[in-house]
C-alpha positions, 0 to 999 in steps of 0.5 A: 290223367292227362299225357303231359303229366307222364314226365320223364327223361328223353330217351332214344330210340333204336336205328330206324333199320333194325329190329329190336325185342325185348321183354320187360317186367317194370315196377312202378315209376318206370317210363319212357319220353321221346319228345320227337317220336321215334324214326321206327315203329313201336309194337307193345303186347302186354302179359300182366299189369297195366301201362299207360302209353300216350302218343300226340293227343291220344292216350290209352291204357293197355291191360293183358292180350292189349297190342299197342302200336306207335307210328314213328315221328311223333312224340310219345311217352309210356309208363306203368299205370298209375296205381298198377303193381307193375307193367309186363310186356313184349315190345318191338321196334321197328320199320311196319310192312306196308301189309301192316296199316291195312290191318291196323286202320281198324283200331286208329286213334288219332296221331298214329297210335293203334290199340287193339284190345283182347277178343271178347271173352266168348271168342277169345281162347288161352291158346291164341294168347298162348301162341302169340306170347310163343311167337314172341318168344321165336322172335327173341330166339330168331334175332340172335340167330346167325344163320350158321346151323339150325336157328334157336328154339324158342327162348324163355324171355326173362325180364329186361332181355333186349336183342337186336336182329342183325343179319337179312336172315334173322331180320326177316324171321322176325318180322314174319313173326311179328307179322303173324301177330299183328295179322292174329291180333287184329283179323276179328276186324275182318269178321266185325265188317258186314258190309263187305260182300263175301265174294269181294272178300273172297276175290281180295283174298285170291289176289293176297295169296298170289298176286303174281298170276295172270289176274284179270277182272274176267277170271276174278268174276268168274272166280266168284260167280258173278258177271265182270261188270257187277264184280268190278262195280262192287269190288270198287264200290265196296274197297274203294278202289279197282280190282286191277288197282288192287292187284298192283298194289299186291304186286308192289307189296310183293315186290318191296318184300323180294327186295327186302328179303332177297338177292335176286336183281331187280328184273327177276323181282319185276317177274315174279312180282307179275310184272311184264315190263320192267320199265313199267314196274321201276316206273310204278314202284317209284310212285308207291314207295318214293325211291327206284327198287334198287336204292330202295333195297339199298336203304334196307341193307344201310339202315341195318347199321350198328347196334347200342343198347336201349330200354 
């Protein structure tokens, strides 16, 4: 079956600044179009039947403990599968964390579409599904929250439950927790590259965790017991960058989520971040994400806008 006999009615997708979750139970002849994509990223995982999503050129049919992701900006349209009795899934729309495609380049097709299939059956376990379906269900609970007294517990999803995150607090709980899925669904990637050394996987994962601190290319070598020039040649030739470009990276990533999920100025973001100049740090962040930080938490806080309703 070919993408271009997946009629149906244009439908619109949510503003580019929210995040939107739903849980949906669809019978046969249920589907959606959107002939010019959508402006925010779609996350499907799917709990029973079968549904067929198509994006550009690409194609692919998602069973259970199947995680599909849609790129923004092109045209994209899903079903039930043809011959399926119905199609349940979790899905979510909106803008990825940078963090996110690192992850997910692993399972690329062509035209922005990612399809990350279950763990084979000898490593996979009911309680990894069963954590990632109770995330989902955090996720629902967490963007109804308010942020007055304690957030929600998790809710018990029905078919057709659509919330949408509103406020920062709220927003940011439910990315974390999508976050956690997509780094659950996708981190056997990680285990299936042999070609990369356990001491270069090992000096990424210091600068991850804290990317703040006074890394240099000695104290990272010296952290995984080899010589500065033999880890820096490795780290590059194996990452396909520098430690030192690594490690701005992290610092920028870090940055653009203080900013996100923050109040605190742009100077003391800058700080925490390892920054030591913030001339520097305006300077490099408006290279990695095209905007200053100011006006990049700016367009944050504005693409929040109103809520509608969508299915």
């Amino acid at each position: 079956m070919c993408a271009d006999t997946l009629s149906a009615a244009a439908a619109p997708s949510p503003p580019p600044g929210l995040v939107t979750i739903g849980c949906f139970d669809q019978e046969p002849g249920y589907s959606v179009n959107r002939p010019r994509g959508a402006d925010s990223w779609l996350f499907t995982w799917t709990t029973g039947g079968r549904g067929r999503l198509a994006q550009g050129a690409s194609q692919v049919v998602a069973g259970a403990g199947d995680l599909v992701v849609l790129g923004p900006g092109v045209a994209h349209r899903y079903a039930v599968e043809p011959g399926a009795g119905h199609w349940a899934f979790w899905w979510v729309h909106c803008q990825a964390r940078a963090a996110w495609s690192g992850w997910l380049r692993p399972y690329a097709l062509d035209d922005g579409l990612y399809a990350v299939g279950p763990a084979p059956s000898h490593g996979r376990t009911r309680r990894s599904e069963d954590r990632i379906e109770a995330t989902f269900r955090r996720m629902l609970a967490d963007a109804r929250w308010t942020g007055d007294g304690p957030p929600p517990g998790p809710a018990e999803p029905a078919d057709g439950q659509v919330a949408v995150a509103h406020g920062t607090a709220a927003r940011e709980l439910t990315l974390c927790s999508l976050e956690a899925i997509v780094l659950l669904t996708t981190a056997r990637a990680e285990r299936q590259r042999p070609d990369i050394d356990a001491r270069i996987r090992r000096a990424e994962s210091l600068i991850a965790a804290d990317p703040s601190a006074s890394h240099t290319v000695r104290s990272l070598a010296e952290a995984v017991a080899l010589s500065p020039s033999r880890f820096a040649h490795l780290f590059t030739e194996q990452l396909g960058r520098s430690p030192m470009r690594a490690l701005r990276d992290a610092r920028l990533l870090h940055a653009a989520r203080l900013l996100e999920a923050t109040e605190l100025s742009v100077e003391r973001v800058a700080a925490a971040s390892g920054f030591t100049s913030a001339f520097h740090f305006n300077r490099v962040f408006r290279q990695r994400y095209g905007t200053p930080p100011g006006a990049y938490r700016n367009g944050i806080a504005s693409g929040a806008g109103e809520a509608a309703g969508w299915s």
